[in-house]
Structure formats: structure tokens, C-alpha cells
VEXKEVEX-534660 format. One line per 5 residues: number of its first residue (from 1); for each residue x, y, z of C-alpha. Coordinates in Angstrom, 1 decimal. Each point is the difference from the previous one (the first is absolute). Example, Ala and Ser with C-alpha at 12.3 -4.5 7.8 and 13.67 -1.06 7.14 Angstrom:
2
1 = 12.3/-4.5/7.8 | 1.4/3.4/-0.7
This chain:
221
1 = -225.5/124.3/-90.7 | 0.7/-3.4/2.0 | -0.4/1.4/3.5 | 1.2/-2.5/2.2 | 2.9/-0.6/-3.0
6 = 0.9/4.2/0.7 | -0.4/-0.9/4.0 | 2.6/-2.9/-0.4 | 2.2/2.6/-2.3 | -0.1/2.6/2.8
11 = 0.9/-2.3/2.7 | 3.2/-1.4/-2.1 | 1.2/3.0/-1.4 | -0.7/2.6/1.7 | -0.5/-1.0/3.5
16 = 2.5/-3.4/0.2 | 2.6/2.0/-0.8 | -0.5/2.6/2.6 | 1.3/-2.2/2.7 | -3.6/-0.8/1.0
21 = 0.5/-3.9/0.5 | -2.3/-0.4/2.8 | -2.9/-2.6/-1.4 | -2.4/0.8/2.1 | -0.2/3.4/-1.3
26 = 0.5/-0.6/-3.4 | -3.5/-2.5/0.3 | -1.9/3.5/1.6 | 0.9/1.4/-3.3 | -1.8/-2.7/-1.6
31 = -3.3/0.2/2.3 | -0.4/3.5/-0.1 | -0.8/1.5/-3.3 | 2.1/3.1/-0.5 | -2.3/0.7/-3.2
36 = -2.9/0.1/2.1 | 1.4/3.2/1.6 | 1.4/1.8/-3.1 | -1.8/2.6/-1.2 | -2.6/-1.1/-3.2
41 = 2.2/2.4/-2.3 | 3.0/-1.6/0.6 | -0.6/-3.6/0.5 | 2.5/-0.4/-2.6 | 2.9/0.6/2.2
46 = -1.1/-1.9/2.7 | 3.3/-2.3/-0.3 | 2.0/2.5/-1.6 | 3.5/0.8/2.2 | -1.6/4.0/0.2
51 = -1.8/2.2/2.5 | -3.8/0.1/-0.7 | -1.6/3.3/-0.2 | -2.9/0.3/3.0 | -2.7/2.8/0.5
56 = 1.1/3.2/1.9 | 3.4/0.0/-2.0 | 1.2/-3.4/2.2 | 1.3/-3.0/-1.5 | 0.3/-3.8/1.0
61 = 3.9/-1.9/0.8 | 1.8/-1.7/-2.8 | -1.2/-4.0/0.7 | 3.8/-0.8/1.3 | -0.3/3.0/2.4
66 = -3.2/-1.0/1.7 | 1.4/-4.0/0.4 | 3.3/1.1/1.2 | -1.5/1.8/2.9 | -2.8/-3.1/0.6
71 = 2.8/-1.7/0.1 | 2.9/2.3/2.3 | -2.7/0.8/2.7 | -0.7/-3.9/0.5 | -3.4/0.0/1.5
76 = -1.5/-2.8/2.2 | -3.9/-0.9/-0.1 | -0.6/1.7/3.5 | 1.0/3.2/-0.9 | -1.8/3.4/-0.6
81 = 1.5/2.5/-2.6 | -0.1/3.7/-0.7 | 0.3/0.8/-3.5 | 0.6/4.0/-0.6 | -1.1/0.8/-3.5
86 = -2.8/-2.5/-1.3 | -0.1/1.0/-3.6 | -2.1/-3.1/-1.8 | -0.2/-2.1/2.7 | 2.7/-2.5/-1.3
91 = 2.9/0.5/2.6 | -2.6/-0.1/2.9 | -1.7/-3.4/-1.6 | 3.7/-1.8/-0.4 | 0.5/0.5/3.5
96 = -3.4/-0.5/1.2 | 0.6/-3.4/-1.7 | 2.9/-0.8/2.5 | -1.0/1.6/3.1 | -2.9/0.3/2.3
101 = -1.1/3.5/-0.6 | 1.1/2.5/-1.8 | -1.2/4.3/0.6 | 0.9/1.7/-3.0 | -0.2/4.0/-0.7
106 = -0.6/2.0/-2.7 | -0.4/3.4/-0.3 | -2.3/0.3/-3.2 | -3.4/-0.4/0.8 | -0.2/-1.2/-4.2
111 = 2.7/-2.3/0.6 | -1.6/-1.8/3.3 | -3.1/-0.7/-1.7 | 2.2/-1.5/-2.8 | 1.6/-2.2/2.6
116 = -2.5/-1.2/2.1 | -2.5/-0.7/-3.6 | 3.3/-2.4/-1.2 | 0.7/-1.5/3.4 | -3.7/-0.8/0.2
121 = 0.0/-1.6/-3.6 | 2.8/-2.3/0.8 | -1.9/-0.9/3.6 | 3.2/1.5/1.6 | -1.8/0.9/3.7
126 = 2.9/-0.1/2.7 | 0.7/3.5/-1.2 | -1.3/3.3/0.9 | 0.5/3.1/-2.2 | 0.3/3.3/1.7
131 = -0.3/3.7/-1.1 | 2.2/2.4/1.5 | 3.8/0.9/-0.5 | 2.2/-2.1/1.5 | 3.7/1.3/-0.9
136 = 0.5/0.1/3.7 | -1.4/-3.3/1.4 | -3.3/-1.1/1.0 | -1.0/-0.6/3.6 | -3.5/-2.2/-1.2
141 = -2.3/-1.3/1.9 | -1.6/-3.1/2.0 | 1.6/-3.3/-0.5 | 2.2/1.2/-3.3 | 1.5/3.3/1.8
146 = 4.0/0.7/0.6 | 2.3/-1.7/0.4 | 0.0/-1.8/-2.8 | 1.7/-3.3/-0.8 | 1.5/1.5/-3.6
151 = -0.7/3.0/-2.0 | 0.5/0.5/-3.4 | 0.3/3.6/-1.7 | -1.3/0.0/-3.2 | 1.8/3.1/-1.2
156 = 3.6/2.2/0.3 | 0.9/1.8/3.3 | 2.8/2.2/-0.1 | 0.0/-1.0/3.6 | -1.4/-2.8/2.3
161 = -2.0/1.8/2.3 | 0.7/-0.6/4.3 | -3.7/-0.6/0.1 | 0.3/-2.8/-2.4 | 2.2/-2.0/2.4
166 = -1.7/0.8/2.9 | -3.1/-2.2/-1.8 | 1.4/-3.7/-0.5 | 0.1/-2.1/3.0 | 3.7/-1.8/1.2
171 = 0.7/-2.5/-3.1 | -1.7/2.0/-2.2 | 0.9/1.8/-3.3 | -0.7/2.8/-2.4 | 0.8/-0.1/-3.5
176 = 0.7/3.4/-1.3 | 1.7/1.1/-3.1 | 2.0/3.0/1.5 | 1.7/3.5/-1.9 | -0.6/1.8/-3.0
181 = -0.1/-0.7/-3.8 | 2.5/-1.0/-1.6 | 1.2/-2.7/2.6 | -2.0/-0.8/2.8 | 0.4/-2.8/2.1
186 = -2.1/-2.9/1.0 | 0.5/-0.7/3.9 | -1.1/-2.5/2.7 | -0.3/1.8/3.0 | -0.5/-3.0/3.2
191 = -0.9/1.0/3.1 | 2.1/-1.9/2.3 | -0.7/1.8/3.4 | -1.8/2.8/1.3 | 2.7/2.5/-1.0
196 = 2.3/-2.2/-2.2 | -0.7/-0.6/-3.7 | 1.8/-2.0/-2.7 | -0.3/1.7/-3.7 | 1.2/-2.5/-3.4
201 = 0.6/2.3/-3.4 | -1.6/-2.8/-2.2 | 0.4/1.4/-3.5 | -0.1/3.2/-2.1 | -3.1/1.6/-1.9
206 = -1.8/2.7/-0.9 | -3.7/0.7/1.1 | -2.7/2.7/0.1 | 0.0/1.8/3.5 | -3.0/-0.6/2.2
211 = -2.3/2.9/-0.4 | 0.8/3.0/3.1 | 3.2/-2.6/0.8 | 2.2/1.8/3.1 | 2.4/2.0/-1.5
216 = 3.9/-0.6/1.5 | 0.9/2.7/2.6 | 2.0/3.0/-2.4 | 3.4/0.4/2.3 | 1.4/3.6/-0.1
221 = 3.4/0.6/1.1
């Protein structure tokens, strides 16, 4: 297989046409190697419009998914990212290429070592990879604590969690993808005040839910 020939295919037919136009993230795509971060077994698909099966019954985006929210949550090279859900360490190293730092948890001990040995073998090392379950926020600590400039959820929430907003600093934004399978939702939540927040419905997909995701209030009349 022609890799950078399957790259250039991915970028054109699968991502192109996903309304991801923005040239600066379609070069990422070219500098950081998504097949370095695929799983040995299925380096195969590693351009393929699929899901890629992951340890501990996870898997990785669809290529168009993971540009389209590089692209909706428009970072800028000052800012620090959370990442919930770090899976092969691909998400956390698109972003890390655009921003200044990026904390990114994972719940899977097996899955963290994955991610930090591929971050490391790409020299990726403005991200740190964190074990612990983060389906409610996380408050970090020193210079890369809350609030965050942008967090990205790297999994389905029936619902966006109050804690979650209370995390992102004024300006700032959190990518979730929001409901349950079938449809779910892909939203921009930005935090325009200390109480007022602005959320965008972006597009419609269909995602695993992030392991012990909050569960939506059951109403009883």
C-alpha cells in the first residue's frame, strides 16, 4: 500500500467532503501519522471510513469524525485542552499539534500505556496522559488545571454533565457528542459568561458512550 497515496485518498474522500475545508487542519492530518496509532492488527484500516477496534472493547473515530471536531473547536497555539477518553493517543496528538497543551484521560490503565508508548514514538510531548475516570470533568493540577481553554469528549454522553461547564474558562468550548444511539448529537457548548453559555448542534452521529457516562435524570410523573 502507497501510504501517503491512502493519506491523500482519506483527506479527499472521506474528510473534504465532510465539510472540513479548513487547511490548516487538513496539513495536521498529514504530520501526524494516524497509522502510527492504530493498532498492529489492523493497520490495514488505518484510512478506511470505519471505527477501529481498541483494547478494553474501545474503538478509535472514523478519520472525518476526528478532523471535523479539530476543526469545529478551532484551537489557537496558547491553549491548554482536556481530552476525556484518550483511546490510542491520536485525538490527544491532533490537538496537541494545535494547541499549547493538551491533559488527556483515560480510564484503562492498558489503554494509557498504549497512548503515552505512541505519543512518545511520534515525539508528541505537550501532552499528558492521565488515568482515572473522567465522565464528569477533571479539575487537574498545576499549570494545566481547570478551566480549560477547550475540552473535547472523546466518547457519547447521554448528557453534558454541569461539571463539565463549570471547567472551561469565558471563551472557551467543549466538544461533546451528546444523547443516545441511534442519533446523538455533536454540540459546541461556549462559555460566554459566568452563568451564560451558547450551545451549536453541529451534525448528527452515532458513537460509543464514554465508559460510567452520567445517566439523564429518569422524570416520573
Amino acid at each position: 500500500m502507497n501510504i501517503e497515496q491512502a493519506r491523500f485518498n482519506m483527506i479527499e474522500q472521506q474528510i473534504r467532503p465532510w465539510d472540513v475545508l479548513d487547511q490548516e487542519v487538513l496539513d495536521t492530518l498529514l504530520v501526524v501519522k494516524r497509522e502510527d496509532f492504530v493498532p498492529a492488527d489492523h493497520k490495514n484500516l488505518a484510512f478506511m471510513d470505519t471505527e477501529i477496534p481498541l483494547p478494553c472493547g474501545q474503538n478509535m473515530f472514523t478519520p472525518k469524525l476526528e478532523a471535523r471536531i479539530l476543526q469545529e473547536v478551532a484551537l489557537k497555539k496558547h491553549e491548554n485542552v482536556l481530552e476525556i477518553g484518550t483511546g490510542s493517543g491520536y485525538m490527544a496528538a491532533l490537538l496537541a499539534h494545535k494547541a499549547r497543551h493538551v491533559t488527556t484521560v483515560e480510564i484503562e490503565p492498558e489503554l494509557k500505556a498504549l497512548a503515552e508508548k505512541n505519543l512518545a514514538a511520534n515525539g508528541i510531548t505537550n501532552v499528558k496522559v492521565e488515568l482515572g475516570d473522567g465522565a464528569r470533568g477533571w479539575a487537574g493540577s498545576g499549570s494545566d488545571a481547570a478551566p480549560y481553554d477547550v475540552i473535547v469528549v472523546s466518547g457519547g454522553l447521554p448528557v453534558l454533565p454541569e461539571s463539565f461547564l463549570q471547567q472551561i474558562k469565558i471563551g472557551g468550548r467543549i466538544l461533546a457528542i451528546v444523547g443516545s444511539a441511534p442519533v446523538m448529537s455533536a454540540e459546541l457548548v461556549t462559555r460566554v459568561s459566568d452563568t451564560a453559555y451558547n450551545t451549536v448542534k453541529l451534525f448528527e452521529t452515532n458513537v460509543k458512550p464514554l465508559k460510567n457516562a452520567v445517566a439523564p435524570s429518569q422524570f416520573r410523573f
